[in-house]
C-alpha positions in Angstrom: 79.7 61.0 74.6 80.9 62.8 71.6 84.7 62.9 70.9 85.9 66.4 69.2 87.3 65.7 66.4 90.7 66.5 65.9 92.3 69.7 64.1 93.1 69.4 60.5 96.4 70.3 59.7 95.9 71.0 56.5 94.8 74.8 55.9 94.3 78.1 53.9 96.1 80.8 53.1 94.5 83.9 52.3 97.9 85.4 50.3 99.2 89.0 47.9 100.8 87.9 44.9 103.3 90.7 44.2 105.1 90.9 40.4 107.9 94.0 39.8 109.4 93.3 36.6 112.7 95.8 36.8 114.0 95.2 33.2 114.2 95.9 30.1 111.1 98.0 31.2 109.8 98.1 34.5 106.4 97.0 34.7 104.0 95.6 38.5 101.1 94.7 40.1 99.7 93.2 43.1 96.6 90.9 43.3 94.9 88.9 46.2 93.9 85.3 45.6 93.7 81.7 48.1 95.7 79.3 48.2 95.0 75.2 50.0 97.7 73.9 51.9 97.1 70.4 52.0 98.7 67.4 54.2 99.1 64.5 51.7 98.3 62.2 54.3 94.8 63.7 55.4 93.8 64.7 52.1 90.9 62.3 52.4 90.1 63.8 55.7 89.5 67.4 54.4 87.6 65.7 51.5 85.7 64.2 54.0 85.1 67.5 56.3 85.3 70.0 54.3 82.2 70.5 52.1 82.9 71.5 48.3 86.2 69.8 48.0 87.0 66.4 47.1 89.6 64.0 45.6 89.6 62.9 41.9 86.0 63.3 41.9 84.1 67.0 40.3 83.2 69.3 42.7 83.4 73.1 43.3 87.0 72.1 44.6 88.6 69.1 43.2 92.4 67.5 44.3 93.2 65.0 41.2 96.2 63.0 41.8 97.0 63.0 38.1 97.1 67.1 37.9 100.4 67.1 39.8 103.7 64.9 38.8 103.8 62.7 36.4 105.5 59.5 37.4 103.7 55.8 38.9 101.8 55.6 42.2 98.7 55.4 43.8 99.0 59.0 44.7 100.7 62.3 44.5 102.9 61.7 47.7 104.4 58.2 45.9 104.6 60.0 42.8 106.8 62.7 44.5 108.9 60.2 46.4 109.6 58.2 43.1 110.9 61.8 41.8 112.8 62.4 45.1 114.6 59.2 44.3 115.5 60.1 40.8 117.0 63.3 42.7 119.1 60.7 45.4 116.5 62.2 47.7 114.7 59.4 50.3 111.8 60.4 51.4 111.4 58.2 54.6 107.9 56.4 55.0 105.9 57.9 57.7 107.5 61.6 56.4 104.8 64.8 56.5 104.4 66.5 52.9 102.5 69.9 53.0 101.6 70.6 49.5 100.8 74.3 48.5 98.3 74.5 45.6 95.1 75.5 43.7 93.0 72.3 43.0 90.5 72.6 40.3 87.6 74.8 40.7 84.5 73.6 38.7 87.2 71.0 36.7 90.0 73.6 35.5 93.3 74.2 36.4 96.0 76.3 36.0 98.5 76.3 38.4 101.9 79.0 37.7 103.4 77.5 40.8 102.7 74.8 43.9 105.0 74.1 46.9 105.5 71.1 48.4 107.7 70.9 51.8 108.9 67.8 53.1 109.7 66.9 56.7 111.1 63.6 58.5 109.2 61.7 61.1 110.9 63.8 63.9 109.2 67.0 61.6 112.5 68.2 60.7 112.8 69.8 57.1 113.9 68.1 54.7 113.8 69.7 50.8 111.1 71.2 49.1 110.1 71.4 45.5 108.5 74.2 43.3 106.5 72.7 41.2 106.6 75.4 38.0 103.6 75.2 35.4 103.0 77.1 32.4 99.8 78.4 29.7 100.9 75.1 27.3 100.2 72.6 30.3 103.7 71.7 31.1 105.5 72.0 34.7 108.6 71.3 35.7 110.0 70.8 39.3 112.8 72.1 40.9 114.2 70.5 44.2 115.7 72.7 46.7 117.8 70.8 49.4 120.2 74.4 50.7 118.9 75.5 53.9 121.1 78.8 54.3 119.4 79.9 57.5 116.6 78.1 59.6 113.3 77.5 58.0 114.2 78.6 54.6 114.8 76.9 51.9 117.3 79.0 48.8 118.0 77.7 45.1 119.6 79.8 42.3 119.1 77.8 39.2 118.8 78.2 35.2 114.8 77.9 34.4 115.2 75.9 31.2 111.2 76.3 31.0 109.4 78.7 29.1 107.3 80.3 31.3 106.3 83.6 29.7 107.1 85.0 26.1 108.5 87.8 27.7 111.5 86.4 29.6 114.7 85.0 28.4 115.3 81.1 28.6 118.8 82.3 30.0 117.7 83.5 32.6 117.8 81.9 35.9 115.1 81.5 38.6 115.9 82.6 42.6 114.0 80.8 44.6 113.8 81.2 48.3 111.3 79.6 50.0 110.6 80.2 54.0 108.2 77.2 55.4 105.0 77.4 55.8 103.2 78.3 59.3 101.1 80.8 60.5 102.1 83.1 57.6 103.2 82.2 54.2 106.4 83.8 52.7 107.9 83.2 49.5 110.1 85.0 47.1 110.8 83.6 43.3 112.9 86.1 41.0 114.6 86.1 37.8 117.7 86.7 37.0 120.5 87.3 34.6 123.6 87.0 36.3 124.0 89.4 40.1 121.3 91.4 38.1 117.7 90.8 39.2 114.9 91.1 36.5 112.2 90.0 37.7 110.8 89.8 41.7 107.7 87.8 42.5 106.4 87.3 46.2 103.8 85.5 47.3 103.0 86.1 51.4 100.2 85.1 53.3 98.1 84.4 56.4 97.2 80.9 57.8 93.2 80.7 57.8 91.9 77.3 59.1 89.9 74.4 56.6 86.5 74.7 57.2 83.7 74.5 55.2 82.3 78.3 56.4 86.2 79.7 55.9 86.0 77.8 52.0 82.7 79.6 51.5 83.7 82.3 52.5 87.0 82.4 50.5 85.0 81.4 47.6 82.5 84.4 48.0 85.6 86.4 48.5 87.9 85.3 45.5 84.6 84.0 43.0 86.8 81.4 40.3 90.1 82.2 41.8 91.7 80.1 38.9 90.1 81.9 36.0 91.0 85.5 37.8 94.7 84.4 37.8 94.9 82.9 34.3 93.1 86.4 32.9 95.6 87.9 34.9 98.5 86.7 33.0 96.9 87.2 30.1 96.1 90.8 31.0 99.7 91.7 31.5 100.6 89.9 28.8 99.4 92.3 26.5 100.1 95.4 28.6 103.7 94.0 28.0 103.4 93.5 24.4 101.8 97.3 24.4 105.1 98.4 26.1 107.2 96.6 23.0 109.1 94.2 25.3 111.3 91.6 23.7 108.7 88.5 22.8 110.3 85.1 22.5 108.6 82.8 20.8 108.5 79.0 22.4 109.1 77.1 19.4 112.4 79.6 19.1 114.5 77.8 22.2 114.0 74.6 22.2 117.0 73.5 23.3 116.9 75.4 26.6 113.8 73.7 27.5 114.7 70.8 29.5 113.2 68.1 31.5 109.4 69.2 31.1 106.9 67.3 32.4 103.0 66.8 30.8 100.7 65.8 33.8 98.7 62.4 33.1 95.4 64.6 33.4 95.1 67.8 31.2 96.5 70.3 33.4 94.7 73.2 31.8 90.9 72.6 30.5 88.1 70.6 32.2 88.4 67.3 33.2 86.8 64.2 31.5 
């Protein structure tokens, strides 16, 4: 007799990513792109399942370990208990990490931001960490431990990462992150001071891991990566056109701290 088997946890999300830039000049737009939401501890599993992804292997969709923090382990959940610890943040063993990404697509990355949300064994929330990228191939996480109301996660912070030439190193980034379930809702904005800048949001709807929904997400959202890395690059210059402030990256060096290099090349194709 066959056995079903079970229901991945690990899903989709088929997600609006909204930017409203309020000053010096205001300047939006909306696009549409996926998004995996991966259990680290059935990453295999979907590998397994789902065909067109895999783990540190190429495919259309590839999960490398190495693309994601850079400290010692086997894998990307022991490299982001190890930085946990740094943080005096214990992740226990048998915890549940939901990681929300973009793995490569035909071996290139590029990743603005990924999510990772950390529970205990009883599935009670923990922290999570926003794991920040930018066009020169650096990240840098942020941990966020303040839970101001249930199921949300809140950290006002000073960025200390060049992100974009067109925002102040001074500024400082406003997360708040609401977990993950049958909808995705997430809200990152800039800020200088009480005065808000910048509002991104990211929301979503849960679409289960299959290898019909991938296809059809991939038919729907054709090189999802390279659409959001033109993107930025798009707006990039429709800011330059508008004569914003440009601040150069080798200008600040000194407010660009604790960034990270991935062990793999986190923009380009892989080896």
């Amino acid at each position: 007799m066959n056995m079903a088997r079970p229901a991945l946890k690990s899903c989709l999300y088929e997600c609006a990513v909204m930017h409203q830039r309020l000053a010096p000049k205001k300047h939006g737009f909306q696009y549409r792109i996926f998004l995996f939401c991966l259990d680290l501890d059935e990453i295999d599993t979907v590998a397994d399942r789902v065909v067109g992804f895999s783990r540190n292997r190429f495919n259309l969709y590839s999960f490398r370990d190495s693309d994601h923090l850079p400290f010692p382990g086997k894998d990307v959940k022991d490299r982001l208990r190890l930085y946990l610890r740094e943080k005096a943040v214990e992740l226990p063993e048998r915890a549940r990490v939901v990681l929300i990404t973009l793995p490569r697509v035909l071996g290139y990355i590029f990743n603005p931001v990924s999510f990772y949300f950390c529970y205990d064994e009883q599935d009670v929330p923990i922290c999570a960490v926003a794991q920040v990228g930018n066009t020169f191939g650096e990240m840098k996480p942020y941990l966020l431990t303040d839970s101001p109301e249930p199921g949300v996660f809140r950290l006002v912070t000073p960025k200390h990462f060049y992100v974009s030439p067109f925002s102040d190193l001074e500024l400082c980034f406003d997360f708040k992150l609401r977990l993950p379930g049958e909808e995705l809702r997430i809200q990152i904005d800039d800020r200088a001071g009480d005065q808000k800048v910048l509002l991104s949001t990211l929301t979503g709807q849960r679409v289960a891991l299959t290898s019909r929904a991938l296809l059809w997400m991939t038919l729907k959202y054709p090189l999802v990566t390279l659409r959001v890395i033109f993107l930025i690059h798009w707006h990039a210059l429709l800011l330059w056109a508008k004569r914003l402030p440009f601040h150069r990256k080798s200008a600040n060096a000194h407010l660009q701290r604790d960034v990270m290099k991935p062990h793999a090349s986190i923009a380009g194709k892989s080896s």
